[in-house]
Backbone as XML, in Angstrom:
<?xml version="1.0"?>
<chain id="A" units="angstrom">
  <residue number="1" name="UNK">
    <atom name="N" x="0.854" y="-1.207" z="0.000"/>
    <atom name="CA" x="0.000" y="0.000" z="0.000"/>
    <atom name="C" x="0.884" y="1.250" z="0.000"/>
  </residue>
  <residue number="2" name="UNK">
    <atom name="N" x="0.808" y="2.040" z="-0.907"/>
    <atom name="CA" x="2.008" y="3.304" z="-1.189"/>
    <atom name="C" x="1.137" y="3.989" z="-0.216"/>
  </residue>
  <residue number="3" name="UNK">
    <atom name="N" x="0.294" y="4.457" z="-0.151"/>
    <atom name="CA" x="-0.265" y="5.265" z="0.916"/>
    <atom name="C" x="0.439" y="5.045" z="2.557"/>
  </residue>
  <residue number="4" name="UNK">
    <atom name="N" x="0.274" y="3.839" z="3.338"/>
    <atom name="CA" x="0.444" y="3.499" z="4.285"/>
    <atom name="C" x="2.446" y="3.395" z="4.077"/>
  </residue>
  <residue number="5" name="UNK">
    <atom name="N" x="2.683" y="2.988" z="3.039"/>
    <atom name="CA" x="4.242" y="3.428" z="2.932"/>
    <atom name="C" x="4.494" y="4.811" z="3.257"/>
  </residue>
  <residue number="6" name="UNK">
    <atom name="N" x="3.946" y="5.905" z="2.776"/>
    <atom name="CA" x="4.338" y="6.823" z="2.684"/>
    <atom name="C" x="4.011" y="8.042" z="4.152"/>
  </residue>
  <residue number="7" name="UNK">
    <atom name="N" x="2.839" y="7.029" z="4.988"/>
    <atom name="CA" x="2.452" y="7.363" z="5.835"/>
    <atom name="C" x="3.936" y="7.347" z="7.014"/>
  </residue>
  <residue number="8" name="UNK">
    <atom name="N" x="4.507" y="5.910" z="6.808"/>
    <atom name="CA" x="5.403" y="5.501" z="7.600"/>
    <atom name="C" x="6.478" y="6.145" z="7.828"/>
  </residue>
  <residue number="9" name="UNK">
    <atom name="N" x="6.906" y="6.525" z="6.292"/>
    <atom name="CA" x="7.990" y="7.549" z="6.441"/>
    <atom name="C" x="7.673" y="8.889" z="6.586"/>
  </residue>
  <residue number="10" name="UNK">
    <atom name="N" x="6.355" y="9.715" z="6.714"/>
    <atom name="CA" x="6.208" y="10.830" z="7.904"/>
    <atom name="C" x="5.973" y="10.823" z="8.907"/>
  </residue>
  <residue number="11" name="UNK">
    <atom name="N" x="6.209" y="9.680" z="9.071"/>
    <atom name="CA" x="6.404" y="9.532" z="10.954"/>
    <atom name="C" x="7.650" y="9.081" z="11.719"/>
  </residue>
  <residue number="12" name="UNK">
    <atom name="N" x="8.331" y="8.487" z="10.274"/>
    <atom name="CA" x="9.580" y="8.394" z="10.832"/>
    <atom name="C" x="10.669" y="10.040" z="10.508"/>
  </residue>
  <residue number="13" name="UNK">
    <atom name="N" x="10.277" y="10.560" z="9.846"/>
    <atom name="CA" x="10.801" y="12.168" z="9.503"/>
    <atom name="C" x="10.403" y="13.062" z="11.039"/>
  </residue>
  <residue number="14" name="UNK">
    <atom name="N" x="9.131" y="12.960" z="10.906"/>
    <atom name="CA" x="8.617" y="13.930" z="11.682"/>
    <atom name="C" x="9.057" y="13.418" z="13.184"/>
  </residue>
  <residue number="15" name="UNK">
    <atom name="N" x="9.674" y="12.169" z="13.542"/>
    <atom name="CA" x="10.048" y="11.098" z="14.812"/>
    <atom name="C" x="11.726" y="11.490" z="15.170"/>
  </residue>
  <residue number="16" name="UNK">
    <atom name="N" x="12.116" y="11.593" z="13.715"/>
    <atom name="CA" x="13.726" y="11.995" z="13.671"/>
    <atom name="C" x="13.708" y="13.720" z="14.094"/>
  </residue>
  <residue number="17" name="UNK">
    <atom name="N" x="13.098" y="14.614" z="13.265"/>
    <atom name="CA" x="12.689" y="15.677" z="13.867"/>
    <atom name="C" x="12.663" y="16.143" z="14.785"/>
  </residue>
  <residue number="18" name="UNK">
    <atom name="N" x="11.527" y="15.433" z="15.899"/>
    <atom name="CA" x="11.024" y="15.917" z="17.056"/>
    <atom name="C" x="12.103" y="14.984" z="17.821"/>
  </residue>
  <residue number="19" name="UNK">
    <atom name="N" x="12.783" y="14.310" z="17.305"/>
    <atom name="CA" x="14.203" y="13.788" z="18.665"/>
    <atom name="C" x="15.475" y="14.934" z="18.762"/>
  </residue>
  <residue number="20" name="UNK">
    <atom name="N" x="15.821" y="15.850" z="17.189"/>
    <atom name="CA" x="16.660" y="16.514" z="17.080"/>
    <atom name="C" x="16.002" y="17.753" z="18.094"/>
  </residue>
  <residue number="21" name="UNK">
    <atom name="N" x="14.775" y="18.144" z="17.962"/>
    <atom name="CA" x="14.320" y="19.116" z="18.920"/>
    <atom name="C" x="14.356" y="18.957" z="20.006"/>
  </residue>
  <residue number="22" name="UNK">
    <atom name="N" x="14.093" y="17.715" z="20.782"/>
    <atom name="CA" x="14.678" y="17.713" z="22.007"/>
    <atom name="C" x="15.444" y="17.274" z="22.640"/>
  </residue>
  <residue number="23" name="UNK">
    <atom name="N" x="16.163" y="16.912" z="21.238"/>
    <atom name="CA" x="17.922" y="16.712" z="21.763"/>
    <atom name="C" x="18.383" y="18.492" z="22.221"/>
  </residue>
  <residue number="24" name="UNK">
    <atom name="N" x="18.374" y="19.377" z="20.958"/>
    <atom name="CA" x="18.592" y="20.870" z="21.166"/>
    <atom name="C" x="18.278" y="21.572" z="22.270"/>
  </residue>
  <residue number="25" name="UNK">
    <atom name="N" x="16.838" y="20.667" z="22.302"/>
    <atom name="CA" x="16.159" y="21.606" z="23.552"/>
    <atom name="C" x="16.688" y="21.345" z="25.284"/>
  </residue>
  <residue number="26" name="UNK">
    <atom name="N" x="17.295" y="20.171" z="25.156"/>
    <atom name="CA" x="17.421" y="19.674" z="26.556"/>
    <atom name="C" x="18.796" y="20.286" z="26.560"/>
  </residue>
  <residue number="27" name="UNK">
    <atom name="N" x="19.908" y="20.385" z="25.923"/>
    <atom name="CA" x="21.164" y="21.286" z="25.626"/>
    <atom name="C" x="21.149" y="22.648" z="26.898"/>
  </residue>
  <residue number="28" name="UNK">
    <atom name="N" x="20.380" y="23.294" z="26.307"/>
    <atom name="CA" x="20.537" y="24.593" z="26.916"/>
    <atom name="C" x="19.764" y="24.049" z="28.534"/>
  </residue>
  <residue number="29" name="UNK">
    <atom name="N" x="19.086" y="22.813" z="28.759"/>
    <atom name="CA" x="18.941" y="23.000" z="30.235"/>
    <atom name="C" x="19.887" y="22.339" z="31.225"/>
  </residue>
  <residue number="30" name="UNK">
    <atom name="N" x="20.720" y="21.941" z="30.153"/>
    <atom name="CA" x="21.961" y="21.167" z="30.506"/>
    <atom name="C" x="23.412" y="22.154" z="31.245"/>
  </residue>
  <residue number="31" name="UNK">
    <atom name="N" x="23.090" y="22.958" z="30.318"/>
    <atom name="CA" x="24.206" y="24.187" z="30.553"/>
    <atom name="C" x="23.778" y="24.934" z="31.594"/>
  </residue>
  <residue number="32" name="UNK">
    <atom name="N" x="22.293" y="25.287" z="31.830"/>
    <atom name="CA" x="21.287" y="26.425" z="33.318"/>
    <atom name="C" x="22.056" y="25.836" z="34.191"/>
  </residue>
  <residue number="33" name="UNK">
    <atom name="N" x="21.865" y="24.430" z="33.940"/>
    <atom name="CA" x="22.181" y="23.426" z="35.738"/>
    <atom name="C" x="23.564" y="23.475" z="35.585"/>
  </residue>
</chain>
C-alpha cells in the first residue's frame, strides 16, 4: 500500500525531527544546571 508506505515515512521524519528538537532543547537546560 504506497499510501500506508508513505504514511510511515512521515512519521519516521517527523520522529527523527522531534528527537533533534529535544535533543537541542534539553542542551541549553543542561548548561542552566
Amino acid at each position: 500500500d504506497v499510501s500506508k508506505g508513505r504514511g510511515a515515512l512521515k512519521n519516521l521524519l517527523v520522529g527523527s525531527v522531534a528527537h533533534k528538537v529535544a535533543a537541542s532543547a534539553s542542551v541549553p537546560v543542561l548548561l542552566v544546571r
